[in-house]
Each structure stands twice: as structure tokens, then as C-alpha cells.
N, C-alpha and C positions, 0 to 999 in steps of 0.2 A: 560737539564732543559728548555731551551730556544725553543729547537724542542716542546717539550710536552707543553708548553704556548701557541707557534704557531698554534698548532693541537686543543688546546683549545677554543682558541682565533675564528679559523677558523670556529670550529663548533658551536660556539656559533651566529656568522655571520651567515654562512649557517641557521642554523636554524632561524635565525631574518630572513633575507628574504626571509625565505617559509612563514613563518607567514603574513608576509607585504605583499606576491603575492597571500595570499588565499582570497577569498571573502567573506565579512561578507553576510550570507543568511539573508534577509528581515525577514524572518517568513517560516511559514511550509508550504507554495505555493510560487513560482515566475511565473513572468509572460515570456510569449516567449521575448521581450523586453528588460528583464532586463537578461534571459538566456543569448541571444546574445552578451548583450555588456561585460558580465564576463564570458562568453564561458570557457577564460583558464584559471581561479582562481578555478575553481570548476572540480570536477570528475561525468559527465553526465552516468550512468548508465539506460540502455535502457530496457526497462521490458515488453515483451510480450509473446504470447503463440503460435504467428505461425511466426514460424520464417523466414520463406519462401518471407514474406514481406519488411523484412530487405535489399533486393537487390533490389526488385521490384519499377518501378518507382510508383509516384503517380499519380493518373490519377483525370482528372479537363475536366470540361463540360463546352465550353464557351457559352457566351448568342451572338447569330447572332447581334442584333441590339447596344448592349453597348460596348459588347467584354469584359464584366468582366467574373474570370474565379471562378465558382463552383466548390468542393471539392467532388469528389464521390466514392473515392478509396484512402484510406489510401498508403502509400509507403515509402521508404526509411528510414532513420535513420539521427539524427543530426550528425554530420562528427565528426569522435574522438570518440564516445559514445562507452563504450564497452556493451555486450552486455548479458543480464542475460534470461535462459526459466523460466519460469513462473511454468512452472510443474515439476523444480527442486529445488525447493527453500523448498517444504515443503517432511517431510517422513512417508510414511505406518508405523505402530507400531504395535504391539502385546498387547493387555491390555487384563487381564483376558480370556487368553487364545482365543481371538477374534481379527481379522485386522480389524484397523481401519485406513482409509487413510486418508492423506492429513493431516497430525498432524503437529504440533512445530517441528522443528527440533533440534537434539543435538547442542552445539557450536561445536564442533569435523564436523561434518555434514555440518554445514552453512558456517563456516569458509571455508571448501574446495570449496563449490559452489562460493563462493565468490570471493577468488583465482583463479577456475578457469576462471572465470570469466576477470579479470585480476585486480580488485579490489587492489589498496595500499590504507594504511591508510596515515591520515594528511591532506587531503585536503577535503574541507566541498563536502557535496554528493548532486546532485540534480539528482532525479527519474524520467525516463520521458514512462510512456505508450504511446500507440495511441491515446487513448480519442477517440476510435472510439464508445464506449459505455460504460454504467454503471462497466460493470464487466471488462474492460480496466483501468477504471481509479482505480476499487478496487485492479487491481493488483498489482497496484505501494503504494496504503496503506499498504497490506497486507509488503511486500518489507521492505516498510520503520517501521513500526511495528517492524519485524524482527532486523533490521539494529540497531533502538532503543532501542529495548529488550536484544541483545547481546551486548550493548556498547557503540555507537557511542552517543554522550552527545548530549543534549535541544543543537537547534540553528546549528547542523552540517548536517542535513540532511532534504532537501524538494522537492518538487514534482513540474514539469511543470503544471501547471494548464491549463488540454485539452490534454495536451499531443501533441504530433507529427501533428496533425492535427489542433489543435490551432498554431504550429507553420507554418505550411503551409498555415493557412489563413490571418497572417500576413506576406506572403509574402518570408520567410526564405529561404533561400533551406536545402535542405539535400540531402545526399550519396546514393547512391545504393552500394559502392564498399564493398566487402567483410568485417566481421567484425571480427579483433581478434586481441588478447595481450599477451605479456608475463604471466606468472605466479602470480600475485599480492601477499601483504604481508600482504593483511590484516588480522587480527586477532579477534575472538572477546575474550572480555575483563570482560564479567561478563554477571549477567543474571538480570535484573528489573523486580525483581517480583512483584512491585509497580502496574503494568500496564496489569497482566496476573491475568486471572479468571480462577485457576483448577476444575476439577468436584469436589472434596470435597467443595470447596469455593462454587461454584455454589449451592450446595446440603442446604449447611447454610441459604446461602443469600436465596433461597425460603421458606427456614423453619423459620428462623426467621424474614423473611419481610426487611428485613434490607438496603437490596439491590435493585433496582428497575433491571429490564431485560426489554435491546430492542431487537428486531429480526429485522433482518436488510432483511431478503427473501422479494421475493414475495409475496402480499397479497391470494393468492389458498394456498401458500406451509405455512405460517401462518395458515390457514383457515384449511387447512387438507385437501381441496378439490384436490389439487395434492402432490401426494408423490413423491419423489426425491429419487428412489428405482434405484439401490442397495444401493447407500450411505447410507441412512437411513433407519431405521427398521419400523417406525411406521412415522404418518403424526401428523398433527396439532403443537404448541407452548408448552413454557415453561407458567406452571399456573401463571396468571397474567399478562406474558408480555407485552409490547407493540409494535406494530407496527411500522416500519420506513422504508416503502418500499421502495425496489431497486429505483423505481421510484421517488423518492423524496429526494436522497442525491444528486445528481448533476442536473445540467441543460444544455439540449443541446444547443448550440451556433451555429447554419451553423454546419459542420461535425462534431465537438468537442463537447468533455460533460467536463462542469468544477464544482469545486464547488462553493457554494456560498459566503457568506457575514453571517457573525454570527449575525446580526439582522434575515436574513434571515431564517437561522434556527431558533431562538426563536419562530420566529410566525409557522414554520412549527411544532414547537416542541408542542405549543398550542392546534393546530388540531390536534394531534396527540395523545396528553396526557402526552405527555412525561416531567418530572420533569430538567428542569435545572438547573446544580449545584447538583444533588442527586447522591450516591453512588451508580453508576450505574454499569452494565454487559451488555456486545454487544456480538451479536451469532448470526448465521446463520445456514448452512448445514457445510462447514467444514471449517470458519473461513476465508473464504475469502472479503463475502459480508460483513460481519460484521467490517473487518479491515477498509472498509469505516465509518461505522457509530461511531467506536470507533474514529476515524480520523478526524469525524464534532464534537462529542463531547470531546475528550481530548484536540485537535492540533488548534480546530478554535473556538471554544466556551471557552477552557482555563480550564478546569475541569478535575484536577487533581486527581477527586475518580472516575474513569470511567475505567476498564479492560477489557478488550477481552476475551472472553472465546474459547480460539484456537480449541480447541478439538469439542464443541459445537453440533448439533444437532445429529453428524453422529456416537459420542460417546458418546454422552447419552441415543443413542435410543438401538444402539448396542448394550450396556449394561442393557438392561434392565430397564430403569427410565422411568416414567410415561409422559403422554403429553397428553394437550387436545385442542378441537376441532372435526371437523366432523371425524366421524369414515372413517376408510382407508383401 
């Protein structure tokens, strides 16, 4: 009896100081700064799509007469980061008899990318891209989306804001050395359907008005002026949506793109048309660029009637559903 109180007793400890040694995250951005100083409280998960970078140094341009140094090549990794591909996180599916790729993936699915990864649960998550461009920093939305979606609770999971390249222009280092880990335990835990927009949902929210839709694409691929073939079947938007080009959810900084300031979107949201606060839907070609704009509107604007519609242009076009704009 007195062993089995011991063992009690012990894991009740142990567990008080993981909890004491985890770091409470700020909000759904940190900055390189505040990365640094809770480095070990937190589990850095490294999210990009060429992995080839991961070893490679960063290369910096110095100015002859000051000797300060420019950032002109992305490189290395925060030391410790494990390391996630970008083009495995999501999966091809079969819907009515048609592939469509780059879909939500199963928990069965995400759970093992994440393990392999080397991912444990328990310690709060911060995401960190390159931030070498718009579709850099979408990757770590897209990520943390996921991360959220399967489980991980409000407050446990955020994003270096800039990424890799925001930390190299305050001076940081990082690794070139090989990146890998055991097996991780993480698991996920259930699915928030609170936050996900299905194509039935989608289908209502246009029929009945109900729902406002932003397109997070490019202004051609809105436009219908370029089609994004094979992935999509036809060009142009969903009727009525709006606008929230690639180009206007983050701002370049010297080599990093970060996001902004929730004033700052209000007044972008203005010019744009877009309703804040309204029971919104975010879409793109296959849910990537969108997990940003879902990410200014739910995570930094605070709007908890905003979903993501994962499946979004590449399977609603494939399927057969209407879109307008210039003919394609």
C-alpha cells in the first residue's frame, strides 16, 4: 500500500512539473524573442515543402560600407525542431468516384504523420515555416488548422510569426545538422467540426445566404483569368464571394512575411468587403491558402463562426458545381 501511494504520490509530481516546465503561449503568434527565451518549454515543429533546406546554411549579403548583413537565402532549422513535409500532412481521396487531392486527412492518417514526425503530446506546440513567402507562412496555418481540428485545445498551439527567416533577422542561429526523432505519441483526440466547412455546408451557406465566403487565391485565379488546371476543373469563385488576396494576408518584413495586427485587418477587411464578425467560410484551390485567411479571421480577429472549407475549389469544381467569373 505504501509502494502504490509512492507511485501515486510520484506521478502526481512528475506531472506538476511538466506542467510548471511547459510555457504558457502568448496567443496564436509568438515572436522569434519570446521563441528563444522558452525554447525548452515548448515542442518547435518545423513545417516546410523543400526539405533539402533544412541542412543548408543561410546565406546573407553584406553591405561593403556598414557591414550589416541581408538575408537572401533562407537555411537551416531552429536546433531541436523536429521536422514535418508539408506534402504529407494532407491526403488524395476518392469522392464520387473522382481523385481529389490534397483533402483533410483521417485521424488514423494525421496521427501517424505526426508520430512520424516525432511529435509527443503535453507540451504546448509552436509552428515555425520559412516565412520566405505567403504560401510559407500558409503552411504552418494549414498545420496548425489540422493540429486544432484533431485536438490539440485554444492556447496550445502557435506560429513563429516570419518564420525561420524572422528568426535569422533578429540574429538567432540555427542548425544545418541532420533532423530526426524517435517515434512520437501523439494522438489525436477528436475532430472540431466547429471550425470545418463540408461541401454539403458550403452548398446551404450559398443557397441560403447565410454564410458570407472568402477566397483567399489570387486575384486571375478569383477572376478566372488563370485556371489552376489539373487541380481544378473550371476557373473563376464561389457566387458572391469575396476577395482576400494571397497578397494581402501577410506583410513582407526584409526576408520574412508575417502577419499582421487585427486593426490591421479590419481596415484591409473594409477595402475588401468583407464582414467582420459574420458567419464566414475561407477557400481556396485545396485549402491551403485559405488556412491562412481562416487564421487572420478565427485565431487573430477572434471569430469563432469562421470554417475552412478543406476540400474547397479542387472539389467543388471536380464535382461538378457551378462558379463564376471570366469563362476558362
Amino acid at each position: 500500500m505504501k509502494t502504490l501511494k509512492y507511485l501515486l504520490a510520484a506521478g502526481f509530481v512528475g506531472a506538476c512539473v511538466q506542467l510548471a516546465s511547459a510555457a504558457t503561449l502568448p496567443g496564436p503568434l509568438v515572436t522569434p524573442q519570446w521563441l528563444h527565451q522558452h525554447r525548452s518549454e515548448v515542442t518547435v515543429l518545423d513545417i516546410r515543402d523543400d526539405m533539402d533546406t533544412l541542412t543548408r546554411a543561410p546565406k546573407f549579403e553584406v553591405d561593403k560600407k556598414t557591414g550589416a548583413k541581408k538575408l537572401v537565402a533562407t537555411g537551416g532549422h531552429l536546433e531541436g525542431a523536429l521536422s514535418v513535409d508539408f506534402g504529407k500532412i494532407r491526403q488524395n481521396k476518392e469522392i464520387d468516384g473522382k481523385k481529389i487531392v490534397a483533402q483533410l486527412p483521417s485521424a488514423e492518417y494525421f496521427t501517424k504523420v505526426m508520430d512520424e514526425a516525432g511529435l509527443d503530446k503535453g507540451k504546448p506546440i509552436v509552428i515555425v515555416p520559412t516565412g520566405e513567402t505567403v504560401d510559407t507562412m500558409d503552411m504552418a496555418t494549414r498545420l496548425y488548422f489540422q493540429l486544432r481540428y484533431f485536438g490539440e485545445p485554444e492556447g496550445q498551439v502557435a506560429i513563429l510569426n516570419g518564420g525561420v527567416n524572422a528568426w535569422l533577422q533578429d540574429g538567432l542561429p540555427v542548425s544545418t545538422a541532420k533532423v530526426g526523432a524517435p517515434k512520437g505519441d501523439w494522438a489525436a483526440t477528436g475532430e472540431d467540426k466547429q471550425i470545418l466547412a463540408t461541401l454539403d455546408q458550403v452548398k446551404e451557406g450559398l443557397r441560403s445566404g447565410a454564410d458570407q465566403f472568402v477566397d483567399a487565391r489570387p486575384t486571375p485565379q478569383f477572376l478566372g483569368i488563370v485556371v489552376k488546371r489539373p487541380v481544378d476543373a473550371a476557373g473563376g469563385h464561389l457566387p458572391g464571394a469575396r476577395s482576400f488576396p494571397t497578397d494581402a494576408i501577410v506583410r513582407p518584413v526584409g526576408a520574412a512575411h508575417e502577419f499582421m495586427s487585427a486593426a490591421d485587418y479590419r481596415k484591409i477587411y473594409a477595402e475588401y468587403g468583407i464582414q467582420p464578425g459574420a458567419s464566414t467560410v475561407t477557400y481556396c484551390n485545396t485549402g491551403h491558402l485559405a488556412s491562412g485567411a481562416w487564421f487572420v479571421d478565427h485565431e487573430i480577429l477572434g471569430n469563432s463562426k469562421t470554417r475552412l472549407y478543406t476540400g474547397s475549389m479542387t472539389e467543388w469544381t471536380n464535382l461538378g458545381n457551378p462558379t463564376v467569373g471570366l469563362p476558362g
